[in-house]
N, C-alpha and C positions, 0 to 999 in steps of 0.2 A: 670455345666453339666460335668459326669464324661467322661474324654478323651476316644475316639473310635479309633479303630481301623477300618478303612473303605477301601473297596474293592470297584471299580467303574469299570465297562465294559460297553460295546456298541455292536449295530451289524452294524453300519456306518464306524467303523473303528479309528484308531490311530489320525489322523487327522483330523478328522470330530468336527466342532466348538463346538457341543453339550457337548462332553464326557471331553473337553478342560475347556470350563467354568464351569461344575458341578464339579470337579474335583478341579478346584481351591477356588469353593465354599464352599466344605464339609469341606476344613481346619481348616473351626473356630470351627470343632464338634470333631477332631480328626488328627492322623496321616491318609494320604487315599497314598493309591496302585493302580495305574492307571495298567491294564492288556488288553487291548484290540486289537483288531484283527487288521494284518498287514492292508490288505485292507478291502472294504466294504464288509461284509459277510449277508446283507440285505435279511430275508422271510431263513434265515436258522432251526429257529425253536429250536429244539432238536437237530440237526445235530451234529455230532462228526466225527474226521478225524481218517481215520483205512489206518493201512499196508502203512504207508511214515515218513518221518522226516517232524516233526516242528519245525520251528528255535525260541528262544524266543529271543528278543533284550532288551539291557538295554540302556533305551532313559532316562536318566540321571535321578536326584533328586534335590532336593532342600533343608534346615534344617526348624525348628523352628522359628519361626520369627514374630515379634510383636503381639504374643498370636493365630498366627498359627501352624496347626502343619506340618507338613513334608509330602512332598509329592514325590513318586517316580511312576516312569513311562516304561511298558513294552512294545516291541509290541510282539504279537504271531502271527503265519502261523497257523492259524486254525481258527475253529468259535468262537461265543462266549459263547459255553459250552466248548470248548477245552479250553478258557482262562480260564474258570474256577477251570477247574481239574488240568490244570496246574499249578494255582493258591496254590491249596491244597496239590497238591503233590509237591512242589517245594519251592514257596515261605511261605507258612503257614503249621499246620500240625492238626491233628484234636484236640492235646490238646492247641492249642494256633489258633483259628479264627477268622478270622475277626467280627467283632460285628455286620455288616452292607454292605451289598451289597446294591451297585446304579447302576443302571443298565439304561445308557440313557447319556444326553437329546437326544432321539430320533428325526431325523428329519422326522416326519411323525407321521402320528397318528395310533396308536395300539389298537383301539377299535372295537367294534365287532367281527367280524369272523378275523380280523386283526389280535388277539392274536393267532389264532391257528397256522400260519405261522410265528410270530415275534422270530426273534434270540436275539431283545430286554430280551423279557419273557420268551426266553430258556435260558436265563443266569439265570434270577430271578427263573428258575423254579429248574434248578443245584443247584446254593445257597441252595433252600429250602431243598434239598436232604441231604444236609452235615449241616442243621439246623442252616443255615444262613437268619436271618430276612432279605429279599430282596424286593428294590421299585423299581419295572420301573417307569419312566420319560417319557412322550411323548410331542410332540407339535405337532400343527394339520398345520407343513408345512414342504414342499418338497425341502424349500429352502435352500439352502449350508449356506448362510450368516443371519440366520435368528435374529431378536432382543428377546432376550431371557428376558430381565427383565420383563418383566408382570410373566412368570415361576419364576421368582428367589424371586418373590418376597411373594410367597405362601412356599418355601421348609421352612423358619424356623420356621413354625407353624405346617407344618408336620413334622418335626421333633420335636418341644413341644408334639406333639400329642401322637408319636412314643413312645417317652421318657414317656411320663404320664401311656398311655395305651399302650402296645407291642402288635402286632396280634398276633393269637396265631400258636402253632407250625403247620409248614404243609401249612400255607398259605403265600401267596405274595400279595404285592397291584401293580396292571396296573392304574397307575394315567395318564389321558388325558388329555390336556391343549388344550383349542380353541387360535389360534393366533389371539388376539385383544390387543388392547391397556389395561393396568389396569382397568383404566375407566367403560369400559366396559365389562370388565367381571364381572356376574351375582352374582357369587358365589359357594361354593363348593358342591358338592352333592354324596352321598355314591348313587352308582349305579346297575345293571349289565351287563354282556356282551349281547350285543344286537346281536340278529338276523337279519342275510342278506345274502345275495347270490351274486357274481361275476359274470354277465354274461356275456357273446361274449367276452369270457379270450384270446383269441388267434385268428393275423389277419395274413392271409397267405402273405406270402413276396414274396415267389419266388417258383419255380417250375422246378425240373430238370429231366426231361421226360427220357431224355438215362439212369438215375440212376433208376426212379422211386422214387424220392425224394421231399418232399413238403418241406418248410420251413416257421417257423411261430417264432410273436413273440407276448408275452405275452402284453394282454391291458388288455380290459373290461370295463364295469361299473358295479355300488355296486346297488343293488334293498334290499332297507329296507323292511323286515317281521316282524318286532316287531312295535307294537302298545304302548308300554308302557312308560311314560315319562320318565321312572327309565335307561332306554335303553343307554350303554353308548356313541354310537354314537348319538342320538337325545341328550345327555345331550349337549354334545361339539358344535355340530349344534345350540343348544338355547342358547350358552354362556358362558355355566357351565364349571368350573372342575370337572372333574370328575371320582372317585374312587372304583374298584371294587375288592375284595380281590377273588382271585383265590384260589383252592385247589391243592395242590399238588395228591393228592389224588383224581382221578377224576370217583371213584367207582360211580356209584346211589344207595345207599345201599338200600331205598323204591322200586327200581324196582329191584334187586337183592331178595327182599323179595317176591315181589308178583309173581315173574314168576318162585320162588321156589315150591310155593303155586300150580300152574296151571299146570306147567311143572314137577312137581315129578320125581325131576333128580336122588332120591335116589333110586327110583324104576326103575331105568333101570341101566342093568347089562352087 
């Protein structure tokens, strides 16, 4: 396999055991650039930092070494599209890019309506803007300390895969892992992002009557609307891996078409 050049972010942050182990994983594919955010920047999304300093730190490197390649490591004071850009304008440039954005291992899972808020898939969704093939990494737990080899043990057949067949420009893949033993996971399955809704998102906490002041914090639960097995939150629920390529480009151009048709926007002046 020819050497890569690999970019690795998170939105768990610097520390976070995820971005730690995937990081020392992707060695054996290439040189990797760890870039990710000081602290946790969790459900950032798209987010970007405007009108302040960001500090970038140089949390050291390591060489080449028994047919690895070299890994270096930064943190940033921004999200994980700020690591990005940062990334482009500072450490890379657009005629020398990285080959591969990873973006993960996420603690928590980023399927469903989960990706519209994931700072996970606002990295991978950056990458795709600066026409960086990028994967999120997810795992279907909350835990800090989680056992990651059932995940580690599927990346070098995605990355055969990658390498065989490239997605094509403009899209990203949100890969979800259920936390189970090897064993027990089912197998892998090309999916989509599943339909559901967050309800009772916020329980009131407290109440400050002289201000006129409620205070609330974020909960919920998730009510699944999709019926379809393809669903990629019921894939991970059944067992599965599971894979859905996003578009950077998130136009409908069929209902761009029909409501040109009905709507005769050229006729109005």
């Amino acid at each position: 396999m020819v050497e890569k050049k690999i970019l690795v972010t998170n939105d768990d942050g610097i520390e976070a055991k995820g971005i730690n182990v995937i990081a020392e994983f992707m060695r054996r594919w290439g040189n990797v650039t760890v870039v990710a955010p000081a602290k946790p920047q969790s459900a950032k999304s798209a987010s970007v930092t405007l009108n302040k300093e960001i500090a970038l730190t140089d949390c050291g490197s390591s060489r080449e070494e028994n047919g690895k390649g070299a890994i270096s490591k930064y943190s940033f004071g921004g999200t994980p599209v700020d690591c990005v850009k940062v990334t482009m304008n500072h450490l890379f440039s657009l005629d020398s890019m990285p080959d591969l954005l990873i973006s993960g291992i996420n603690h928590g899972s980023n399927a469903s309506t989960a990706s519209l808020y994931s700072g996970t898939l606002g990295a991978c969704a950056e990458a795709t803007a600066y026409g960086i093939p990028s994967i999120g990494l997810s795992l279907n737990t909350c835990d800090s300390d989680p056992d990651f080899s059932s995940l580690l043990h599927f990346v070098p057949w995605i990355m055969e895969s990658y390498v065989a067949h490239p997605f094509r420009k403009g899209v990203y893949l949100n890969i979800n892992f259920p936390y189970l033993p090897i064993e027990k996971i089912k197998g892998i399955r090309m999916g989509h992002q599943g339909a559901g809704q967050w309800i009772h998102e916020f329980d009131m906490t407290r109440e400050d009557r002289e201000k006129g002041t409620v205070y609330f914090r974020m909960t919920g639960s998730f009510v699944n609307h999709d019926g379809y097995d393809s669903a990629d939150h019921l894939l991970i629920s059944g067992g599965y891996v599971s894979i859905v390529p996003h578009l950077l480009d998130t136009t409908d151009y069929a209902e761009s078409e029909r409501l040109g048709r009905l709507w005769k926007p050229e006729m109005m002046k």
